[in-house]
N, CA, C and O atoms as a GROMACS GRO file, in nm:
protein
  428
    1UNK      N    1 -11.552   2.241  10.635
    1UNK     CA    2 -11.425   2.289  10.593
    1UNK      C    3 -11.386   2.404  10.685
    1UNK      O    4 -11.473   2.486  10.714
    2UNK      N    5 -11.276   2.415  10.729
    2UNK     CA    6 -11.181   2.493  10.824
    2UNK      C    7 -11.185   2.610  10.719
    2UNK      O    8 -11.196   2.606  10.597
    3UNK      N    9 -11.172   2.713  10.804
    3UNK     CA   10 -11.111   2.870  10.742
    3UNK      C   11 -10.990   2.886  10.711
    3UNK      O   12 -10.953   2.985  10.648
    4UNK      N   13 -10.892   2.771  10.757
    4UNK     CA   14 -10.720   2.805  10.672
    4UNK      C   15 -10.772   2.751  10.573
    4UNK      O   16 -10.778   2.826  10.476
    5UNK      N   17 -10.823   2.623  10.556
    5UNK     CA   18 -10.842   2.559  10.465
    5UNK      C   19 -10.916   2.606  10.322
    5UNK      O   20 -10.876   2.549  10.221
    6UNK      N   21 -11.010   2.697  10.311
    6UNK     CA   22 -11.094   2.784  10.238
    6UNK      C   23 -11.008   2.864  10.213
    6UNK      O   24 -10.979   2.879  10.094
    7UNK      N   25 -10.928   2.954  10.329
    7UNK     CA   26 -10.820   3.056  10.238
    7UNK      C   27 -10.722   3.024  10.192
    7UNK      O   28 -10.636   3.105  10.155
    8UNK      N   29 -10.710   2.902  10.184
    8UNK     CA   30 -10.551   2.813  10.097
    8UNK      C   31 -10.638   2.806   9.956
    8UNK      O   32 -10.600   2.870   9.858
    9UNK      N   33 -10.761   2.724   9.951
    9UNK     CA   34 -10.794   2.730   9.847
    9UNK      C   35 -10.812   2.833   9.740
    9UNK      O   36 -10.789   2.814   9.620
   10UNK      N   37 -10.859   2.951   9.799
   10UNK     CA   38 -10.942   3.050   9.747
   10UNK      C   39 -10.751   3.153   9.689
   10UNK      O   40 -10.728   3.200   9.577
   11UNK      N   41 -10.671   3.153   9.792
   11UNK     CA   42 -10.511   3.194   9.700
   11UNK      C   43 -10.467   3.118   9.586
   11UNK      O   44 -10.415   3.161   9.484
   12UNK      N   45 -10.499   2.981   9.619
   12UNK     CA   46 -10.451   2.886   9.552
   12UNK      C   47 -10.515   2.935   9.394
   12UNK      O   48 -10.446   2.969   9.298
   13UNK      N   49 -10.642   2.928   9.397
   13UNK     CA   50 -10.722   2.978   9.287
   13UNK      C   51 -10.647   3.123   9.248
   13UNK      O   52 -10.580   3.145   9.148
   14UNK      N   53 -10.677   3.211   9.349
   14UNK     CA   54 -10.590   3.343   9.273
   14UNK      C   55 -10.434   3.366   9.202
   14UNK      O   56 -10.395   3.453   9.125
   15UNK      N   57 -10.351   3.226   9.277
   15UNK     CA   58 -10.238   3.257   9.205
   15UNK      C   59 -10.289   3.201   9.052
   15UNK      O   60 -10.296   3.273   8.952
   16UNK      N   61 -10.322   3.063   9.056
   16UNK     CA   62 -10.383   3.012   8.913
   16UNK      C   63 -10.409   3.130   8.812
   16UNK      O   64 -10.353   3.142   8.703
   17UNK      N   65 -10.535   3.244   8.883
   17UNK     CA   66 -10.562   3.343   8.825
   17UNK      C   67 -10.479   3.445   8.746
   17UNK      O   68 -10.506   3.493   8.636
   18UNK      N   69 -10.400   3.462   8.804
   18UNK     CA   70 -10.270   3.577   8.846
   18UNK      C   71 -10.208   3.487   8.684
   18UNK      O   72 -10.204   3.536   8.572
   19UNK      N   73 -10.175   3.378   8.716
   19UNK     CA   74 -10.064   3.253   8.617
   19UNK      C   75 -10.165   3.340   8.472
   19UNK      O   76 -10.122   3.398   8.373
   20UNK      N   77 -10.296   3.316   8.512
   20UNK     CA   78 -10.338   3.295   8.352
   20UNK      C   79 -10.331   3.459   8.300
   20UNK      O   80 -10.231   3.485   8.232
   21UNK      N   81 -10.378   3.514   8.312
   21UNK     CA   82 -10.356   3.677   8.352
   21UNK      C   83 -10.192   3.682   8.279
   21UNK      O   84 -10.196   3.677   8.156
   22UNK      N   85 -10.093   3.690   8.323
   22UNK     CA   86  -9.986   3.688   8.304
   22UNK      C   87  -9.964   3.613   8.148
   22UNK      O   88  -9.930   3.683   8.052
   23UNK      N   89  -9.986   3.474   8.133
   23UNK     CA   90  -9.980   3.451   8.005
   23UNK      C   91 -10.070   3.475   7.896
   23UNK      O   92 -10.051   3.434   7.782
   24UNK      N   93 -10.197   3.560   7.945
   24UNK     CA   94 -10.219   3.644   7.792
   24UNK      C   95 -10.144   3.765   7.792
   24UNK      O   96 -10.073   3.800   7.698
   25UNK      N   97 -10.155   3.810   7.870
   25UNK     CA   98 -10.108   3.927   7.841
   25UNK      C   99  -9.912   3.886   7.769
   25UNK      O  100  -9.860   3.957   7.683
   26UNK      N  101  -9.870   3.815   7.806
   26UNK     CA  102  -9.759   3.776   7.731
   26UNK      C  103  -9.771   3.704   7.558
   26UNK      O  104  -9.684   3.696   7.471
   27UNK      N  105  -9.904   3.665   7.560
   27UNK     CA  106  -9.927   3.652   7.385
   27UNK      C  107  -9.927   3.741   7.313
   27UNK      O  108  -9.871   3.760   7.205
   28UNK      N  109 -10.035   3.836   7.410
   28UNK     CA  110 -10.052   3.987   7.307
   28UNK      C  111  -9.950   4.027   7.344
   28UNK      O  112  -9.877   3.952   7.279
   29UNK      N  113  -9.888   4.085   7.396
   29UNK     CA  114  -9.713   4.145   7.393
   29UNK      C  115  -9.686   4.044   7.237
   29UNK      O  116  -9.672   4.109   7.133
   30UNK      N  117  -9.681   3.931   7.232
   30UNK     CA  118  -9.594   3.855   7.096
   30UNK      C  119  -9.695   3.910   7.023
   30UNK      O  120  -9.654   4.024   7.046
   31UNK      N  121  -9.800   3.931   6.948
   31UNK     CA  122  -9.851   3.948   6.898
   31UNK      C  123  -9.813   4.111   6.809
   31UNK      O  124  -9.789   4.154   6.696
   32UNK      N  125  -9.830   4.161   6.971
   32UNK     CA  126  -9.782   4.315   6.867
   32UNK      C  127  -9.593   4.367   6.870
   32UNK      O  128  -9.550   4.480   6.844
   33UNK      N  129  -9.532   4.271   6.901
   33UNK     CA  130  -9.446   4.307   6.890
   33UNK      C  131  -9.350   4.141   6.780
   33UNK      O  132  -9.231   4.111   6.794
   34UNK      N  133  -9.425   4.088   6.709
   34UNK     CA  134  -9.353   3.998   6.633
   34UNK      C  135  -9.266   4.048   6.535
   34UNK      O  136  -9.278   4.166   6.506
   35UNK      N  137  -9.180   3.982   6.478
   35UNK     CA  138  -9.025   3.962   6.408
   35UNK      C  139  -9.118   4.073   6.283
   35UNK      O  140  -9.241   4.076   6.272
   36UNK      N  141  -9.030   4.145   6.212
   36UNK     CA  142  -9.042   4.206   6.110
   36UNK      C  143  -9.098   4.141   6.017
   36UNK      O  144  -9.206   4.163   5.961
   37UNK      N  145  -8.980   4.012   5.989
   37UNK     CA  146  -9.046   3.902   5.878
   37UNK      C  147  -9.181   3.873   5.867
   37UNK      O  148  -9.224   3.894   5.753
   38UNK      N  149  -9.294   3.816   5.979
   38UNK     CA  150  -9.368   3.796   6.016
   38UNK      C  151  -9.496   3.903   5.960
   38UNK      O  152  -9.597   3.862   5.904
   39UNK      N  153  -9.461   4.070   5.991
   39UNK     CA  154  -9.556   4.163   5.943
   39UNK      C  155  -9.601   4.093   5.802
   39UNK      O  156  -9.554   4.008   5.727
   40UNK      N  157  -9.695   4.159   5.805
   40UNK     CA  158  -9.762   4.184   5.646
   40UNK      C  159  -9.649   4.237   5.550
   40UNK      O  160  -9.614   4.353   5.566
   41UNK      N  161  -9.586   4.159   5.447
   41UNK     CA  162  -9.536   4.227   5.337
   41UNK      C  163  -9.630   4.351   5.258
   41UNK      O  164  -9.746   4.315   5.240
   42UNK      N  165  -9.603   4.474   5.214
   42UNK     CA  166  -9.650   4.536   5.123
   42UNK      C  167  -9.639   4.515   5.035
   42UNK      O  168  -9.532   4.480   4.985
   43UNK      N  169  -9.793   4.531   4.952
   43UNK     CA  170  -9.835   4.561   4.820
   43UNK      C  171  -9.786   4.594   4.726
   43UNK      O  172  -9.854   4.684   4.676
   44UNK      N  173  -9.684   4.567   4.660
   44UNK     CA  174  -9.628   4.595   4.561
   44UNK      C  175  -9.717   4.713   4.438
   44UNK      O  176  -9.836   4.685   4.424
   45UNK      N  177  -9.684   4.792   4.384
   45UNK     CA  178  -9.773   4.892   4.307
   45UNK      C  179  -9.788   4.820   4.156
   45UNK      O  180  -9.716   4.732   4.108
   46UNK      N  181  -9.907   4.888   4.097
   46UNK     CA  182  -9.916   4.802   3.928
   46UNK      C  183  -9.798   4.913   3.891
   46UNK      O  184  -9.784   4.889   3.770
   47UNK      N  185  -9.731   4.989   3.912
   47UNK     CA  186  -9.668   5.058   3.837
   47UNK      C  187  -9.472   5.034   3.875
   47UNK      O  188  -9.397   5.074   3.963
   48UNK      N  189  -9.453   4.923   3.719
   48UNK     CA  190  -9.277   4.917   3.776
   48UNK      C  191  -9.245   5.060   3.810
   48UNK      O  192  -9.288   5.174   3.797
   49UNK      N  193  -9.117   4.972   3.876
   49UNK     CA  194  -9.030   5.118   3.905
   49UNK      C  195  -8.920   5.109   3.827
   49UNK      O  196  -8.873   4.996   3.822
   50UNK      N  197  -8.846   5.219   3.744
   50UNK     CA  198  -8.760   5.163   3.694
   50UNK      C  199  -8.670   5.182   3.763
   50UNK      O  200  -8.689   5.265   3.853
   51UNK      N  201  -8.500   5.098   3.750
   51UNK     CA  202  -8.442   5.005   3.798
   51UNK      C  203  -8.315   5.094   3.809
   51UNK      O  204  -8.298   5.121   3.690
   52UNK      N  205  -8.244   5.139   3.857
   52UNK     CA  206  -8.150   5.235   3.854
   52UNK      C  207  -7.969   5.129   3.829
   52UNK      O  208  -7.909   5.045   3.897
   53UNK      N  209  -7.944   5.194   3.702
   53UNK     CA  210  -7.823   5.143   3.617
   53UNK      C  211  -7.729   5.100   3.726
   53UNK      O  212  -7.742   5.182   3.817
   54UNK      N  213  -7.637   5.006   3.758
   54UNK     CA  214  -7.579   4.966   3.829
   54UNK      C  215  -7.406   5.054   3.735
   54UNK      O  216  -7.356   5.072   3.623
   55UNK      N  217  -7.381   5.081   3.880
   55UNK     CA  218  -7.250   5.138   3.856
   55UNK      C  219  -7.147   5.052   3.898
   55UNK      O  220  -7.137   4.984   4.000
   56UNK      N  221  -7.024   5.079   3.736
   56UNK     CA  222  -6.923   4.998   3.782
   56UNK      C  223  -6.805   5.134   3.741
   56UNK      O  224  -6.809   5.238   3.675
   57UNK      N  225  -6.688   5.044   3.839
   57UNK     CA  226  -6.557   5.122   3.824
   57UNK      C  227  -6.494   5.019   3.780
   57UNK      O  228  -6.518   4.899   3.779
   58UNK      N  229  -6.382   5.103   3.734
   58UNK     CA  230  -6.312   5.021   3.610
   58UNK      C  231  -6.226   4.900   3.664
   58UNK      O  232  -6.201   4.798   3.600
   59UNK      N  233  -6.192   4.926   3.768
   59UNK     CA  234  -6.167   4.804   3.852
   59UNK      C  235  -6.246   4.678   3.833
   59UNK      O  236  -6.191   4.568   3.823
   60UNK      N  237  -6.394   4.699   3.829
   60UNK     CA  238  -6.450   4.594   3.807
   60UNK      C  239  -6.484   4.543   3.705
   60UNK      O  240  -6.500   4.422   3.690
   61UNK      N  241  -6.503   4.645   3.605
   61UNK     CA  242  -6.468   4.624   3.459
   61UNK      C  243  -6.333   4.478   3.418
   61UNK      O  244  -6.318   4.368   3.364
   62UNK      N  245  -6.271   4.578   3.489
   62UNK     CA  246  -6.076   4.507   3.416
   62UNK      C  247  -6.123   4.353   3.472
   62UNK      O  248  -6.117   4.260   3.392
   63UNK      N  249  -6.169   4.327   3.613
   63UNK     CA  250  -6.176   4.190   3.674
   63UNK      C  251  -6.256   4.090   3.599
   63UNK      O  252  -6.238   3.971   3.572
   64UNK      N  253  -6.371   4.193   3.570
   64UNK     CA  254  -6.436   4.064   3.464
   64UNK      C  255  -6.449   4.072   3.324
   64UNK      O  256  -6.555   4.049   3.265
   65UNK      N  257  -6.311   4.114   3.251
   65UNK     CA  258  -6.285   4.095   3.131
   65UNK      C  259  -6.150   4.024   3.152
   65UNK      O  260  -6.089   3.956   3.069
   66UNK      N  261  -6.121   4.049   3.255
   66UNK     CA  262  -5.981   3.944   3.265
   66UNK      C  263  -5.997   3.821   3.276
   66UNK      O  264  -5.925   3.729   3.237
   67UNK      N  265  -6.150   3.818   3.360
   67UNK     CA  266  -6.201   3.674   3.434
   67UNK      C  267  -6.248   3.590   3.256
   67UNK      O  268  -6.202   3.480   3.224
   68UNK      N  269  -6.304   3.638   3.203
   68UNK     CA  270  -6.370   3.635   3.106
   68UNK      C  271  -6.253   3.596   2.960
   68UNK      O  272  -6.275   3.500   2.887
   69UNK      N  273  -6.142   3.682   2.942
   69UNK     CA  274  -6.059   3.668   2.872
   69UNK      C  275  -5.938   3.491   2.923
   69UNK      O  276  -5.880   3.420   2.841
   70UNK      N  277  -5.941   3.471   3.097
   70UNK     CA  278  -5.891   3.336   3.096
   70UNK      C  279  -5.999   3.231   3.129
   70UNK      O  280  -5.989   3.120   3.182
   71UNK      N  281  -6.063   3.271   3.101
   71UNK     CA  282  -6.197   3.176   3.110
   71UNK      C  283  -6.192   3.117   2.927
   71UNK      O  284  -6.267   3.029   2.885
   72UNK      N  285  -6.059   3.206   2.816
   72UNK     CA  286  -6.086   3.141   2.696
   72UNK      C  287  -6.158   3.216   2.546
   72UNK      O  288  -6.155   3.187   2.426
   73UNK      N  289  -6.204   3.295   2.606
   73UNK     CA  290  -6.301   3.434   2.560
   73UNK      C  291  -6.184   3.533   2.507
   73UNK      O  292  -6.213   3.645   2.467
   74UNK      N  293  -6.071   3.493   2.509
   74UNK     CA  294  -5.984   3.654   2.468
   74UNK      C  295  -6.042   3.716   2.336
   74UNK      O  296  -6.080   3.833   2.339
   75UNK      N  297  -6.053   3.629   2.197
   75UNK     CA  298  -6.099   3.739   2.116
   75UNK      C  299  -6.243   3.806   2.118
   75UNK      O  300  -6.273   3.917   2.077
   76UNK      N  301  -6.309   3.728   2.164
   76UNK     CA  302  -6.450   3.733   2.159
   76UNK      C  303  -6.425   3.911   2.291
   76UNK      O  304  -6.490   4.015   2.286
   77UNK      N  305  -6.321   3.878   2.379
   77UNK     CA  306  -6.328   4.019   2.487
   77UNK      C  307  -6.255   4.163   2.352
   77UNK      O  308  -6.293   4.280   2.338
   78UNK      N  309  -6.187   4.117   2.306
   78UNK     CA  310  -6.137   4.198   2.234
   78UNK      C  311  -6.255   4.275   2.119
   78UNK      O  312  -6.300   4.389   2.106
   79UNK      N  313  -6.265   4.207   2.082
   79UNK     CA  314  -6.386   4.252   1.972
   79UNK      C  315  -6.504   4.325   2.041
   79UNK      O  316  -6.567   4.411   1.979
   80UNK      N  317  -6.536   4.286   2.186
   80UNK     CA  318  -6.628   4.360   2.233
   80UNK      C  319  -6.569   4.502   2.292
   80UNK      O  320  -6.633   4.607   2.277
   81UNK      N  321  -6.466   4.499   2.348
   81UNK     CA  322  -6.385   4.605   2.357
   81UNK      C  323  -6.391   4.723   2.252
   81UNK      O  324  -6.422   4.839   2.279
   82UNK      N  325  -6.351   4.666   2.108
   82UNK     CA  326  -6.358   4.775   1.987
   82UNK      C  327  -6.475   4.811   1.925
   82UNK      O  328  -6.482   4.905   1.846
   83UNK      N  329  -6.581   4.732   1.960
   83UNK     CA  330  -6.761   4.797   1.966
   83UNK      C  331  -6.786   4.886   1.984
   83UNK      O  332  -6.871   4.956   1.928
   84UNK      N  333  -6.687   4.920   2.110
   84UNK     CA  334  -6.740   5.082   2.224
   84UNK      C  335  -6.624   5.172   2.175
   84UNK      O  336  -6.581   5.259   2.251
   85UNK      N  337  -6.564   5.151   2.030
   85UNK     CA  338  -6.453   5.237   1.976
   85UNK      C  339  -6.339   5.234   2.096
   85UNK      O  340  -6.334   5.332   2.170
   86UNK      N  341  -6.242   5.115   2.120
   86UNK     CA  342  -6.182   5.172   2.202
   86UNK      C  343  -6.048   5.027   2.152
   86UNK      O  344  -6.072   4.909   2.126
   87UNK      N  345  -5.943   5.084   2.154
   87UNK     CA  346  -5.833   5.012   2.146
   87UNK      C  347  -5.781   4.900   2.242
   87UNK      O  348  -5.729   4.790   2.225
   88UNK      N  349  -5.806   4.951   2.318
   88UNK     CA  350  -5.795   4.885   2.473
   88UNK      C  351  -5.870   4.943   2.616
   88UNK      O  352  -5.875   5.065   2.635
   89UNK      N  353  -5.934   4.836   2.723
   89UNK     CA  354  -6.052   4.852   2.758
   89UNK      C  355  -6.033   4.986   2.844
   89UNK      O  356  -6.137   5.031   2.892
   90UNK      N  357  -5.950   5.034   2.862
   90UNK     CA  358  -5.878   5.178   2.977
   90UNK      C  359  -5.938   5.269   2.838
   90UNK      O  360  -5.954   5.386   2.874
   91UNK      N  361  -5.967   5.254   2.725
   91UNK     CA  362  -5.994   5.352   2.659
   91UNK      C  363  -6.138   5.366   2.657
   91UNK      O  364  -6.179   5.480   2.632
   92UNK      N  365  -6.221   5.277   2.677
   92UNK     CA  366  -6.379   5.290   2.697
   92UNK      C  367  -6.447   5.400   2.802
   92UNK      O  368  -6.407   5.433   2.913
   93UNK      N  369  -6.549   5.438   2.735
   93UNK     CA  370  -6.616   5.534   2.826
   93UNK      C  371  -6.656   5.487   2.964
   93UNK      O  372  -6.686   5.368   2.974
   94UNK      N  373  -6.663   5.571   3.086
   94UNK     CA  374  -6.734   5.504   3.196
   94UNK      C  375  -6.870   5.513   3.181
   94UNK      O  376  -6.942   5.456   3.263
   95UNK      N  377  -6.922   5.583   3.082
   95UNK     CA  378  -7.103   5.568   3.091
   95UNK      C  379  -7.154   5.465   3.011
   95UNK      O  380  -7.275   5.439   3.010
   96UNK      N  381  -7.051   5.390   2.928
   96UNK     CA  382  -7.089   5.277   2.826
   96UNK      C  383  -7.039   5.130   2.945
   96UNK      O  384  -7.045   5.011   2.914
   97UNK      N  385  -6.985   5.195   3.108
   97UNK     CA  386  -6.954   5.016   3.168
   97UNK      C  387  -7.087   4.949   3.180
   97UNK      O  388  -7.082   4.826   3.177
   98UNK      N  389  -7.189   4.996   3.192
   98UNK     CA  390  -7.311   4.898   3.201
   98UNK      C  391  -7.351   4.812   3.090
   98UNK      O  392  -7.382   4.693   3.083
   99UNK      N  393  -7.342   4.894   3.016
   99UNK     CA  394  -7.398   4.812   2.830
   99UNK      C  395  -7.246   4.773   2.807
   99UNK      O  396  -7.249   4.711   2.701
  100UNK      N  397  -7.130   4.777   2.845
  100UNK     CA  398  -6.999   4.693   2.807
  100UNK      C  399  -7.017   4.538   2.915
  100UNK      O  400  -6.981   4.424   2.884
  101UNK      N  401  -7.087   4.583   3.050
  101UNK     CA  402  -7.064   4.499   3.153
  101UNK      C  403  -7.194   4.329   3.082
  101UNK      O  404  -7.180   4.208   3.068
  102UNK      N  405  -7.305   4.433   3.059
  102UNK     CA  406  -7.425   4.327   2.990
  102UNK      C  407  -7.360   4.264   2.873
  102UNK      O  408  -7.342   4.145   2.899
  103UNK      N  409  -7.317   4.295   2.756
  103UNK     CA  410  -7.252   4.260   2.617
  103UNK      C  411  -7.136   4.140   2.703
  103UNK      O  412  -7.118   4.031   2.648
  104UNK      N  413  -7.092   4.158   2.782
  104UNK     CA  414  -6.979   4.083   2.868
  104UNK      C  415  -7.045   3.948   2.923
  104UNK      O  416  -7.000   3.834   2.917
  105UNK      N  417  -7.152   3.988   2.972
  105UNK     CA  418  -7.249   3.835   3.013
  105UNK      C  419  -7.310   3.759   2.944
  105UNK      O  420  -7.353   3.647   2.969
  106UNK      N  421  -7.316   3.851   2.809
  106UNK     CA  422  -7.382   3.734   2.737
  106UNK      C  423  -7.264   3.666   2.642
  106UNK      O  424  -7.304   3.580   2.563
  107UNK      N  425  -7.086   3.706   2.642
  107UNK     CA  426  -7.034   3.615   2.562
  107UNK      C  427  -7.039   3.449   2.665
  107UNK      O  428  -6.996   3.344   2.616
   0.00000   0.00000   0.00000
């Protein structure tokens, strides 16, 4: 065997080298840098958390007693209305829209 011939081979081999080289090191790059999704979810604790009251404005109130009242529900909205002492629903408290909004889902 010729000496070009030995040093064609012997690059030939090093680029190969170089190739493989290059694609680990491009796994571990994916490895530590994968999609969020992918991480480990955390451990959830034995201890609930409690759940912080969802706030509504009366805007959203009025929409889904209106939704609710042509959906067929008018007296059944009315009567729940005068539960929370109130003549009409602009007269209800804003700290009673959560327990007015729940009482609302289950007519």
């Amino acid at each position: 065997m010729s000496k070009m011939s030995e040093l064609s081979r012997v690059l030939d081999e090093l680029v190969a080298c170089g190739e493989g080289l290059i694609h680990a090191a491009n796994a571990i790059r994916d490895i530590f840098t994968s999609e969020p999704d992918e991480q480990p979810k955390p451990v959830p604790s034995a201890e609930p958390q409690a759940e912080e009251p969802v706030k509504y404005t009366f805007v959203d109130v009025r929409k889904a007693f209106s939704a609710k009242s042509h959906a067929g529900y008018t007296e059944q909205v009315k009567s729940l209305i005068g539960k929370y002492g109130a003549a009409k629903l602009s007269a209800v408290k804003e700290e009673d829209y959560p327990a007015l909004m729940a009482d609302l889902e289950k007519i």
